[in-house]
Structures are given as structure tokens and as C-alpha cells.
VOGU-3710 file (C-alpha; in Angstrom, 3 decimals, decimal comma):
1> xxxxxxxxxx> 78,707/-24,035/-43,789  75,878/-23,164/-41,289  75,965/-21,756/-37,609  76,710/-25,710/-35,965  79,524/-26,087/-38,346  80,936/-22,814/-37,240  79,833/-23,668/-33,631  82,148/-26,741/-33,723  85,463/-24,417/-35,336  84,222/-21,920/-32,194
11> xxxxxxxxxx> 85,016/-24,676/-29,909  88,388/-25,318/-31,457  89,665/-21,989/-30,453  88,113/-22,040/-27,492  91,068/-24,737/-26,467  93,276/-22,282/-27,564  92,054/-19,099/-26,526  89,781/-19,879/-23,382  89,471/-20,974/-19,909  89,665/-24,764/-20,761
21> xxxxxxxxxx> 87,372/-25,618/-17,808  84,719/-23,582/-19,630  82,337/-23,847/-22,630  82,052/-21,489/-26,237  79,039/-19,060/-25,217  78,229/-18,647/-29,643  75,104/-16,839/-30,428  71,349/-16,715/-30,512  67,946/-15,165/-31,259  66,787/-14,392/-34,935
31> xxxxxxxxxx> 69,188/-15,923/-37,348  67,173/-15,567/-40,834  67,447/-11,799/-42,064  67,417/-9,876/-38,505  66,968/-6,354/-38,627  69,771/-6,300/-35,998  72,655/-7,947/-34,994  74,436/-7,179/-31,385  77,758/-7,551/-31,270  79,868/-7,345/-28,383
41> xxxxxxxxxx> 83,565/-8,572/-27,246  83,767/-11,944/-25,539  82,019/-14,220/-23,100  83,044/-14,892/-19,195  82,334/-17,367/-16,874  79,623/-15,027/-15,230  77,663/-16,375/-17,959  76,502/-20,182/-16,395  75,667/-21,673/-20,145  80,097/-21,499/-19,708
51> xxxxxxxxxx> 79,603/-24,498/-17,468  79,990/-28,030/-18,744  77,294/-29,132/-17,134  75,173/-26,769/-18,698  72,996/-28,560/-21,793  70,603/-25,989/-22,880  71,728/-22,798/-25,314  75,055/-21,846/-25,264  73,951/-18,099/-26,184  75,531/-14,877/-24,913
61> xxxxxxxxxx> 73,755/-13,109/-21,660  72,422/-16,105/-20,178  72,788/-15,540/-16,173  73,283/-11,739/-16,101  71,039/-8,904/-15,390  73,057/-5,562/-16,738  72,998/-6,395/-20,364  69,230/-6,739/-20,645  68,718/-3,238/-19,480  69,320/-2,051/-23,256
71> xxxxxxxxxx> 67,153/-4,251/-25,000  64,302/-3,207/-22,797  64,710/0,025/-22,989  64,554/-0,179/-26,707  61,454/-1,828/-26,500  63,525/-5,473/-27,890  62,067/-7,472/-24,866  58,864/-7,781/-23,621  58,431/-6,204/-19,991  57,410/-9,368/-17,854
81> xxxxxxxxxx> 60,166/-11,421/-19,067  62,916/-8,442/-18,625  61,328/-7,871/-14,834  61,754/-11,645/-14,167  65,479/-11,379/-15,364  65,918/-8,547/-12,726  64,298/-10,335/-10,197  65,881/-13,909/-10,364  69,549/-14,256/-8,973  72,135/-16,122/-12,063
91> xxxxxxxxxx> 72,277/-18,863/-10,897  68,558/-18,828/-10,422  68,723/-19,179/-14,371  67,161/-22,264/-16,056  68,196/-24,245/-19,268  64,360/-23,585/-20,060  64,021/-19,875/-18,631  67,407/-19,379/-21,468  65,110/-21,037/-23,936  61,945/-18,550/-23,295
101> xxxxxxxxxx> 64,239/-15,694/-23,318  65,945/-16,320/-26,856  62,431/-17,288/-27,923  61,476/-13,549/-26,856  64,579/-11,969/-28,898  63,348/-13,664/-31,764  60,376/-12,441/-31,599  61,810/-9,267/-31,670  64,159/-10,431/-34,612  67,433/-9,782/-33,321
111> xxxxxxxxxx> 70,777/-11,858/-32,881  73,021/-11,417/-30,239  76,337/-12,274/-30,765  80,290/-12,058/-29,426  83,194/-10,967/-31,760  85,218/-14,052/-30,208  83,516/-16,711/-28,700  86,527/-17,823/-26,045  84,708/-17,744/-23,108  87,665/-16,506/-20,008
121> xxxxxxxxxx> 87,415/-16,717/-16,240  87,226/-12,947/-15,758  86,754/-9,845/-18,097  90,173/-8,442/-18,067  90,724/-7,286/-21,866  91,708/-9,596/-25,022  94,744/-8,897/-27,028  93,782/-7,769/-30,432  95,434/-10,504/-31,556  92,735/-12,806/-30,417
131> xxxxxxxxxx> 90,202/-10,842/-31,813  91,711/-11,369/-35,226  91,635/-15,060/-34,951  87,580/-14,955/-34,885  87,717/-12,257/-37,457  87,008/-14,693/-40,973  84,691/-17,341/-38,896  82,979/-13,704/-37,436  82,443/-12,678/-40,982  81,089/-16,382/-41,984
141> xxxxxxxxxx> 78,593/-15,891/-39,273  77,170/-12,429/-40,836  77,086/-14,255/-44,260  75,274/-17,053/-42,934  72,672/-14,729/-40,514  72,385/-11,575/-43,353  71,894/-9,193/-40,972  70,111/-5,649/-42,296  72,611/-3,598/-39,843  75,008/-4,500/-37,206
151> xxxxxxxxxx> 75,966/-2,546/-33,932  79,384/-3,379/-33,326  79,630/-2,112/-29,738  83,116/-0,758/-28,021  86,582/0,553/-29,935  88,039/-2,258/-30,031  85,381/-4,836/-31,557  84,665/-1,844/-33,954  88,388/-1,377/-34,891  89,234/-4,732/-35,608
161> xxxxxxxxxx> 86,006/-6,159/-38,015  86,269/-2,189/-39,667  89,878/-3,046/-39,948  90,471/0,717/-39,063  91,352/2,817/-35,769  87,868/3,945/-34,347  86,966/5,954/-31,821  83,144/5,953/-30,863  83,027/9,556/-29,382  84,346/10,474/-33,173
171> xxxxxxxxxx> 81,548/8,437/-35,241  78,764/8,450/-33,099  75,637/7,373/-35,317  77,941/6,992/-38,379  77,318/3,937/-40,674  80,176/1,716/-42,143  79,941/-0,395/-45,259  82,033/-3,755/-45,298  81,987/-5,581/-47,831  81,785/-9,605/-46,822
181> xxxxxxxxxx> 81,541/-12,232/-50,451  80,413/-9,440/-52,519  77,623/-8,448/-50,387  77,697/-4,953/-48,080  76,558/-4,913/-44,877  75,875/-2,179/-42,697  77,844/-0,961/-39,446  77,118/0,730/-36,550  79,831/1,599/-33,795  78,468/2,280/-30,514
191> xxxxxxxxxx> 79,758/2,731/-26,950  80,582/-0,307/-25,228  77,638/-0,349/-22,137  78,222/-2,874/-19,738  80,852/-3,606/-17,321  83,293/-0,641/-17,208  81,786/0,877/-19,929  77,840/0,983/-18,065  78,615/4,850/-17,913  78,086/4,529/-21,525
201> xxxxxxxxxx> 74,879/3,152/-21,092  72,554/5,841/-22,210  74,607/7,289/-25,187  74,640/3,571/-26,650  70,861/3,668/-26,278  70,162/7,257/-27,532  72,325/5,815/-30,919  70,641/2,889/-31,255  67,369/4,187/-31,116  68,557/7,197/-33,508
211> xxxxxxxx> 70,308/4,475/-35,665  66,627/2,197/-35,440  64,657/5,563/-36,685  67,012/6,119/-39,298  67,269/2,894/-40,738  62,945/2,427/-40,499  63,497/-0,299/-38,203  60,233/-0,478/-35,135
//
């Protein structure tokens, strides 16, 4: 199984668990050995690779400004690019300026990523339940990418692939081993940053960078 193979499974929950009028946002950037994969909860419809009519990546991010903040200010994207995201409206968003950005976050060698891949109309919260149904195809996707650490970011994303009740203000900086096939990975929990949790914003970065540092990575 590679990432297209899991793309098309993506899309089959998607039917079950998204917005129907909308698209699977899946992944992107560095998919070969990153030093870092990003995860975070689900995709929206504030995200315009969502739209059918959209043919280019089908990546998380693409369209939004907030989210980009973080990666520049750990030094993951290079400064002209990041001040063109600020300064462009969404919509203003090409299939080719998508391309150019992902091209940038792999040269950077990270992977961004969503726990579940049902992209919804709004971001009111998933049941667990959901979650859970992207859990083994989530775990696939770590196999297949063979990440050197993961930020999980937010309780719940954390709880659920940790299979454990976390709370982020208790394990701040804290690593995880999981076991996925015989192989351990490493994981991060981290404050959830965007949306409601932007207040989080600067803890999430002051961990990653500690995290980074600690783990010899830039």
C-alpha cells in the first residue's frame, strides 16, 4: 500500500463522514523519512483544495493564513513565500501557488497531515468516534512516510492515536513511544494552535522548538 492507495480508502470515508459536496484534504510535503510530521484534527471547507473543482494538491492548509504562522516562526518556511501567504486573500490561492508552497515544506522536510481526512462544512468538533475510524489507515500512513518524530497537536488527536487520556498542560515536551508493525515511533503532544486554540499559539511553538533542540533536528 502507498499514500494514493490510502488516498482512495480516505475518500471512502469521506462519503461517510464528510460534507458530501466536498473533497478529502490528505496530506503533503516530505514523505520519505521527514524529520517531522504535523498532525492536526480534520479539514474544513475554508480550505478551497475541498472544492470539486479544485485539481491541484489536495493537501491540508491550502487557502488559510493562521496555520502558517508556526512554521515560520520555526524557521520551516522560507520568509517570501510565508509573506505572500499573508498577503494574498484564500481564494486568491492558486493550484500552482499550492504546488510552490508544498515544494517549500519539502524543502524543509516536513509532512503535514490530518488525523481524519473528512473534510466538514464548519469546524464544530468530531466525535471521537470518527477519529477512531481513521485511526489504522492513520497508522498506515506513518508506516508508509517513517517519520523521525510526530507532533500530534490538541487532546483529543493526542488521546485517541496514544490510545490514552491526555492532557497537554500535563505532558508538555514529553515524548510517547507507539509502537506501529514492530517499529517505534516517536510522539509529541502539543497544544492545539489555531482556531479556538490560537491562544495556544506560542506554548505550541516554545515546545516544538524545545522538542526540535532536543531531538538535534535544525
Amino acid at each position: 500500500m502507498n499514500l494514493e492507495d490510502l488516498n482512495r480508502e480516505y475518500d471512502k470515508l469521506q462519503l461517510k463522514y464528510g460534507d458530501k459536496s466536498l473533497d478529502s484534504i490528505y496530506n503533503g510535503g516530505f514523505s520519505e523519512n521527514p524529520d517531522i510530521c504535523f498532525v492536526f484534527m480534520n479539514p474544513t471547507r475554508r480550505n478551497i483544495a475541498s472544492n470539486k473543482s479544485w485539481k491541484g494538491l489536495k493537501s491540508p492548509w491550502i487557502g488559510t493564513k493562521n496555520v502558517w504562522d508556526i512554521f515560520y516562526k520555526l524557521n520551516l518556511i522560507d520568509e517570501c513565500l510565508y509573506l505572500k501567504i499573508k498577503s494574498i486573500k484564500g481564494k486568491e490561492w492558486t493550484e500552482s501557488f499550492a504546488l510552490e508552497v508544498y515544494e517549500n515544506v519539502k524543502k524543509y522536510k516536513f509532512f503535514i497531515t490530518n488525523l481524519a481526512k473528512c473534510t466538514q462544512v464548519d469546524a464544530r468538533s468530531l466525535d471521537d468516534n470518527v477519529f477512531k475510524k481513521y485511526l489504522k489507515l492513520f497508522e498506515k500512513e506513518i508506516e508508509i512516510v517513517n517519520p523521525k518524530l510526530i507532533i500530534l497537536f490538541g487532546n483529543q488527536v493526542s488521546s485517541i492515536v496514544l490510545n490514552e487520556k491526555i492532557s497537554i498542560s500535563n505532558c508538555r515536551k514529553k515524548c510517547f513511544i507507539k509502537k506501529i508493525n514492530n517499529k517505534e515511533y516517536k510522539f509529541y503532544p502539543v497544544y492545539y494552535p489555531v482556531g479556538n486554540g490560537r491562544f495556544n499559539m506560542d506554548k505550541a511553538i516554545e515546545d516544538i522548538k524545545f522538542i526540535m533542540k532536543s531531538e538535534n533536528i535544525r
